[in-house]
C-alpha positions in Angstrom: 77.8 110.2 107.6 76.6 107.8 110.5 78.9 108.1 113.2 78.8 104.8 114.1 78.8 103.3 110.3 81.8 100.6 109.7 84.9 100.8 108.9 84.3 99.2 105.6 81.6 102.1 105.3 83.8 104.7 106.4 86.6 103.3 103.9 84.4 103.5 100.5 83.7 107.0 101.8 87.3 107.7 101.2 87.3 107.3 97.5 87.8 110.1 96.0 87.8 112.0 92.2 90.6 112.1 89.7 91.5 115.2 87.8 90.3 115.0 84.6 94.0 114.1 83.5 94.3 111.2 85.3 90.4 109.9 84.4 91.4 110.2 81.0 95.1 108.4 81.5 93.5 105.8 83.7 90.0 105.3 82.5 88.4 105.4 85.9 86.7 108.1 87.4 87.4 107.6 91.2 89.8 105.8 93.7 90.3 105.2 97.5 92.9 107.9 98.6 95.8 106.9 100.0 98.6 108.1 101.8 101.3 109.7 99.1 98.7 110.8 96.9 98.9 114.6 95.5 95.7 116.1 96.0 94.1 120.0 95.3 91.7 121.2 97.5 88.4 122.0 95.4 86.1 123.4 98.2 86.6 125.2 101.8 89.2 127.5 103.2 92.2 125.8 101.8 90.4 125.7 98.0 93.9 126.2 95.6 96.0 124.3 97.7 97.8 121.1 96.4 100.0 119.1 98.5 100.6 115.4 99.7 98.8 113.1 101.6 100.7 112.7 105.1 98.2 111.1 107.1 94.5 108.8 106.2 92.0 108.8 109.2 89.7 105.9 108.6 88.2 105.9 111.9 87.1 109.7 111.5 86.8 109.2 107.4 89.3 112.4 107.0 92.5 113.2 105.4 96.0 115.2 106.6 97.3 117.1 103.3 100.9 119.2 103.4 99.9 122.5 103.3 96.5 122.8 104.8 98.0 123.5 108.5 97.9 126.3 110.9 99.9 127.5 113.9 98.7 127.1 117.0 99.5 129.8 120.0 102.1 127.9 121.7 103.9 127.9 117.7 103.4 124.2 117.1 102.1 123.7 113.9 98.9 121.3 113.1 97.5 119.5 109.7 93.5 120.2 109.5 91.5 117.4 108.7 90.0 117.8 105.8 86.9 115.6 104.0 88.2 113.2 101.2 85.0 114.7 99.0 86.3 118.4 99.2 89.7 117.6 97.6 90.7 115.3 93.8 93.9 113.5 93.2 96.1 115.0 91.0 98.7 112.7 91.1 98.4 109.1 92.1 100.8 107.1 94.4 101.6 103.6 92.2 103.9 101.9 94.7 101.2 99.2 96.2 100.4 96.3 93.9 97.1 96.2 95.3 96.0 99.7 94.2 97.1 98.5 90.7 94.8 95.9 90.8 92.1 97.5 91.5 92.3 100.4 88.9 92.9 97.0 86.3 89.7 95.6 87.4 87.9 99.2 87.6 89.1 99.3 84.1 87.9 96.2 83.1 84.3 95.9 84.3 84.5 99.7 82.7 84.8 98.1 79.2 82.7 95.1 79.4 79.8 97.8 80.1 80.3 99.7 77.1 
């Protein structure tokens, strides 16, 4: 990625893939993530781990997940940025009426191209 790309760049490079649960629930393949999304780690050190969303850096187009954190030597405890492509939602976050607009219309144009 181009570090000086826009932020409406560095957004779309936040979508991330479903688990095949979901894509078959939802009918769409992938979504922006958002903060209170579960996701599981597919690729990297922290592969298997599955937590929440705590924190989405759009500026630096990474994510904050509970569970992928380490201790540092003075005890305080860090999240490690991860890449939004390593990691799929497992479980979405449905609160914003926005987000439920999109999937409609993802849906939509979806089944116009069959």
């Amino acid at each position: 990625m181009v570090v000086n790309s826009s932020l409406a760049f560095k957004e779309k490079q936040l979508s991330t893939p479903l688990s095949p649960e979901l894509r078959d629930e939802h009918g769409i393949r992938r979504l922006p993530i958002r903060k209170g999304d579960t996701v599981l780690v597919k690729r990297g050190m922290y592969k298997g781990v599955e937590g929440a969303v705590t924190e989405v850096n759009t500026k630096e187009a990474v994510i904050h997940i509970e569970g992928a954190t380490r201790e540092k030597a003075d005890g305080s405890v860090i999240f490690i940025p991860l890449r939004p492509s390593k990691v799929c939602i497992t479980k979405l976050n449905l609160e914003d009426s926005r987000r439920k607009d999109i999937m409609e219309r993802r849906r939509s144009r979806r089944s116009h191209s069959r």
